[in-house]
C-alpha positions in Angstrom: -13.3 40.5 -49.9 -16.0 38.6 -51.5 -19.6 39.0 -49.9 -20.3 35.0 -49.8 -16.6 34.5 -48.2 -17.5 36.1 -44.9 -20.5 34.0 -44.5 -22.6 37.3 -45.5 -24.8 37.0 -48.3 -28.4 37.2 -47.5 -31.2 34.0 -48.5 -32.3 34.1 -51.8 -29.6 36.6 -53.0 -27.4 35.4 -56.2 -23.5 34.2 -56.1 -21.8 35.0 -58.9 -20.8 32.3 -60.6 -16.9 31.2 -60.1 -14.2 31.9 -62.3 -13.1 28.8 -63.9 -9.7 28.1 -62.9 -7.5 24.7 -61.4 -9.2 21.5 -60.2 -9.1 22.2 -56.1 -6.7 20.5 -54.4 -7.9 17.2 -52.4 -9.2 18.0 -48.6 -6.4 17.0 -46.6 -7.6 15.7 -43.1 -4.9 15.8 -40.3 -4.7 12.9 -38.5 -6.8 12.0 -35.2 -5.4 13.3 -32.3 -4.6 11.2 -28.9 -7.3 12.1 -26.1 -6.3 15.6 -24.5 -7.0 13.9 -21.4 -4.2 11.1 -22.1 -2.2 12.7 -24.2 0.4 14.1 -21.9 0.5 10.7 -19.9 3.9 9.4 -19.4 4.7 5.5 -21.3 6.4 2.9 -19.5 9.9 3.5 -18.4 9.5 7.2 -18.4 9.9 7.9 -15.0 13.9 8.8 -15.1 12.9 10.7 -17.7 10.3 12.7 -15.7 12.8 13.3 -13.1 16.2 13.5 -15.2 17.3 17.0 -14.6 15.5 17.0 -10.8 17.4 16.6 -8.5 16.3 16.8 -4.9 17.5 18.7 -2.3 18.7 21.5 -4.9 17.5 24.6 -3.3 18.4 26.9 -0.6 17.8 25.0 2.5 18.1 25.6 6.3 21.4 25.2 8.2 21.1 22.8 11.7 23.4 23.2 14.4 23.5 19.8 15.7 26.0 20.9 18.5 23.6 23.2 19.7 20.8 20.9 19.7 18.8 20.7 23.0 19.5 17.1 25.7 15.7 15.7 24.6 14.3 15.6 21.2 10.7 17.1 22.2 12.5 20.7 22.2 13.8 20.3 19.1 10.9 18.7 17.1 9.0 22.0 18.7 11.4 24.5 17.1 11.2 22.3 13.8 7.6 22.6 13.3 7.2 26.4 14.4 9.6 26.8 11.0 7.9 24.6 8.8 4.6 26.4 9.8 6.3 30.1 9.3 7.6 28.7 6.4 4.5 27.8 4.5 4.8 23.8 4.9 1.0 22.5 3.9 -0.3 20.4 6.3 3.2 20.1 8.9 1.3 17.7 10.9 0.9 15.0 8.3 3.1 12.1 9.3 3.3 8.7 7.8 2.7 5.4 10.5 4.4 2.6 9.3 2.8 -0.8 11.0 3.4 -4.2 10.6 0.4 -6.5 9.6 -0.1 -10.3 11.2 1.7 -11.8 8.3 5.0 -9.4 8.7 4.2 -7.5 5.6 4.9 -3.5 6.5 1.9 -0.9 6.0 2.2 2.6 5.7 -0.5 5.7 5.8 -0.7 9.1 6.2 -2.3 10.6 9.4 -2.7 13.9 11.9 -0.5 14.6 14.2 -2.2 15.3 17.5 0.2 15.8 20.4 4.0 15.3 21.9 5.2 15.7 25.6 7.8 18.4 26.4 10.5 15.7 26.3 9.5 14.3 23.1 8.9 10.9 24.9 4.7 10.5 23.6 4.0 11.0 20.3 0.1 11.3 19.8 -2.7 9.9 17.3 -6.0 9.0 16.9 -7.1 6.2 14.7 -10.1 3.5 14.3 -9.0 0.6 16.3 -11.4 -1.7 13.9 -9.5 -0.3 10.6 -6.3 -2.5 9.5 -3.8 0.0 11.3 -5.7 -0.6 14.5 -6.0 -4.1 14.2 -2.0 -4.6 13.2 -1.3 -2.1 16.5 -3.3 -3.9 18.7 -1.6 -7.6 17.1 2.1 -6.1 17.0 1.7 -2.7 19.4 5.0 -1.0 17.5 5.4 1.7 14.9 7.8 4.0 13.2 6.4 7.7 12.7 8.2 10.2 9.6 7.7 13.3 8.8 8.9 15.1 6.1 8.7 18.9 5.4 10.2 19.3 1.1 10.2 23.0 1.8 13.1 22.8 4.4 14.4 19.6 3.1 13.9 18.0 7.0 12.7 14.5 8.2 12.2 13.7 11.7 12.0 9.9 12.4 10.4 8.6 15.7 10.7 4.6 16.2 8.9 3.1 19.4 6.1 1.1 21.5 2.3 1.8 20.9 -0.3 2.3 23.6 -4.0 2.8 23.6 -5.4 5.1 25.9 -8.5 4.9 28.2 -12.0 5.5 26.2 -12.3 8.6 28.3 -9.5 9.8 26.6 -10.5 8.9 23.2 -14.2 10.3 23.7 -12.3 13.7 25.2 -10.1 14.2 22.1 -13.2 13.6 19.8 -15.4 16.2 21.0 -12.4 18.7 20.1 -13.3 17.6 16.6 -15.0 19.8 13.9 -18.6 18.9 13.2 -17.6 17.2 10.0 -14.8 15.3 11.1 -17.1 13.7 13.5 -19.9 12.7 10.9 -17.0 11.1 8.7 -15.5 9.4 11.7 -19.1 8.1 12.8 -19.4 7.0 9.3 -17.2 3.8 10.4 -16.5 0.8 8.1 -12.7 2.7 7.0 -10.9 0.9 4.4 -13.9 -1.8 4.2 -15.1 -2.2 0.1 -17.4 0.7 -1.5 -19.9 -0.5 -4.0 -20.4 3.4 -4.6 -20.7 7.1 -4.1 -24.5 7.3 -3.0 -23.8 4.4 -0.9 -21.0 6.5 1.2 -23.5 9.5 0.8 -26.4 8.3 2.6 -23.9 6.7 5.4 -22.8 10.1 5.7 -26.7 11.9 6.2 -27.3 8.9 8.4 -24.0 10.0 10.7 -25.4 13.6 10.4 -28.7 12.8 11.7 -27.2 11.3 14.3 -24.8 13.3 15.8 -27.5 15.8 15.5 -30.1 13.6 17.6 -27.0 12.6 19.9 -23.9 15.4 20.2 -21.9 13.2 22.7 -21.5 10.1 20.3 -18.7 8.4 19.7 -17.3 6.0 17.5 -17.3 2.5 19.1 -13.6 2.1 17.6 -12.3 5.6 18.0 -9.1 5.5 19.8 -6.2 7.4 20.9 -2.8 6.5 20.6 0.9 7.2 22.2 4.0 6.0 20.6 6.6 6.0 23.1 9.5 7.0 21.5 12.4 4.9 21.9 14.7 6.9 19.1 14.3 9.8 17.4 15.8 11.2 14.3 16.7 14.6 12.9 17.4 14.7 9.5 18.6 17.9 7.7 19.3 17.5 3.6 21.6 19.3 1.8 22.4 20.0 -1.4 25.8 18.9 -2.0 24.1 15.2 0.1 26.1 16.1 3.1 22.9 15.8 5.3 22.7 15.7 8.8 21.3 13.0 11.0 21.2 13.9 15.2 20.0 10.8 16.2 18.3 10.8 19.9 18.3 7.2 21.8 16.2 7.1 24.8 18.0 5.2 28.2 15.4 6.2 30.5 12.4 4.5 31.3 9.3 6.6 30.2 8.5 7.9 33.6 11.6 9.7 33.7 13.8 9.3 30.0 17.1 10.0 29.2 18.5 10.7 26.4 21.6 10.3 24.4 23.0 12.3 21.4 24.7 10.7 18.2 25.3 12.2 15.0 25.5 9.9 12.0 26.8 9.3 8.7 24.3 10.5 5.9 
């Protein structure tokens, strides 16, 4: 191989001079490519397309007894979780709160899971009472609570009344909070409009120094929440869509509940 071809001849040394031969063929340029970034993102009306050959639900999944289920839900939702948590489930105490705003219009977000009763009567949460799911609980004190665990295909459904407990309570569950979690949440002003980063940033170092100058603080809007559970569902998919739904109803008062046992159609 030629010297010059390579790249490797030296300054000032001579080329030889080319062979005459054919006129060199015009530089083809290939044509601009999309943006790596875009280039993968799906059009309109690609969605089935996305999702045509995925079914869900087709994988090996648990088996539920529903006979053998226990008389109150809280036993149950116990043995539920301990699998999804052996199983690898991320996060098994995410849950979705579905509210209902002054105007009737449904809301939905993601929160933390903090406690239930043995009976599966109180289901647990903390929240701001001054963000938008505080103010629709304290305007229409109701809420549905799902969880849903895609490893084991199971959704547990919990429909009831919403109470706020004492401050006492609230400031007692906060201080079980890691350091972080309590700057953010002393941060305040949740789902209020951001004008930027730096802005958020310097909230945060403000809520640092602030917690460090005062360990006991507390959010004035931090508050803890039961949902009493009027019904609970258990719902196991299956592959072949013959799911299982053990639905709990509660008869009892909350002092003392009872509950009944119906299983439904899918």
């Amino acid at each position: 191989m030629a010297a010059e071809e390579e790249g490797l001849t030296g300054p000032g040394e001579a080329r030889p001079a080319p062979e005459p031969g054919p006129e060199p063929a015009a530089e083809v340029r290939p044509e601009p490519t999309a943006d790596p970034v875009h280039e993968h993102r799906p059009g309109p009306g690609s969605v089935p397309e996305l999702l045509l050959g995925r079914p869900p639900m087709a994988r090996p999944l648990p088996s539920f007894d529903h006979e053998a289920a226990p008389a109150e839900p809280g036993p149950l939702f116990v043995d539920w979780l301990a699998t999804a948590l052996h199983a690898g489930v991320l996060d098994p105490q995410a849950f979705t709160l579905s509210t209902v705003d002054a105007d009737g219009m449904p809301d939905a977000r993601v929160l933390v899971l903090r406690d239930v009763d043995a009976a599966g009567t109180g289901w647990n949460f903390s929240a701001d009472a001054d963000s938008p799911k505080g103010r629709q609980l304290a305007g229409h004190p109701a809420a549905a609570l799902t969880v849903y665990w895609p490893q084991l295909g199971r959704q547990v459904r919990v429909r009831g009344t919403v109470e706020r407990a004492a401050d006492l309570v609230a400031a007692a569950e906060f201080a079980t909070r890691s350091p972080a979690a309590r700057v953010h949440a002393l941060v305040g002003q949740q789902s209020e409009p951001l004008g930027s980063f730096a802005e958020y940033d310097e909230a945060v170092a403000v809520a640092r120094r602030r917690l460090e100058a005062h360990p006991d603080a507390v959010p004035p809007g931090h508050a803890v929440y039961t949902l009493w559970a009027h019904e609970v569902e258990f719902w196991q998919g299956d592959a072949q869509r013959r799911h299982i739904r053990l639905r709990y109803t509660r008869t009892g008062p909350v002092s003392s509940p009872e509950w009944s046992r119906t299983l439904i159609w899918p």
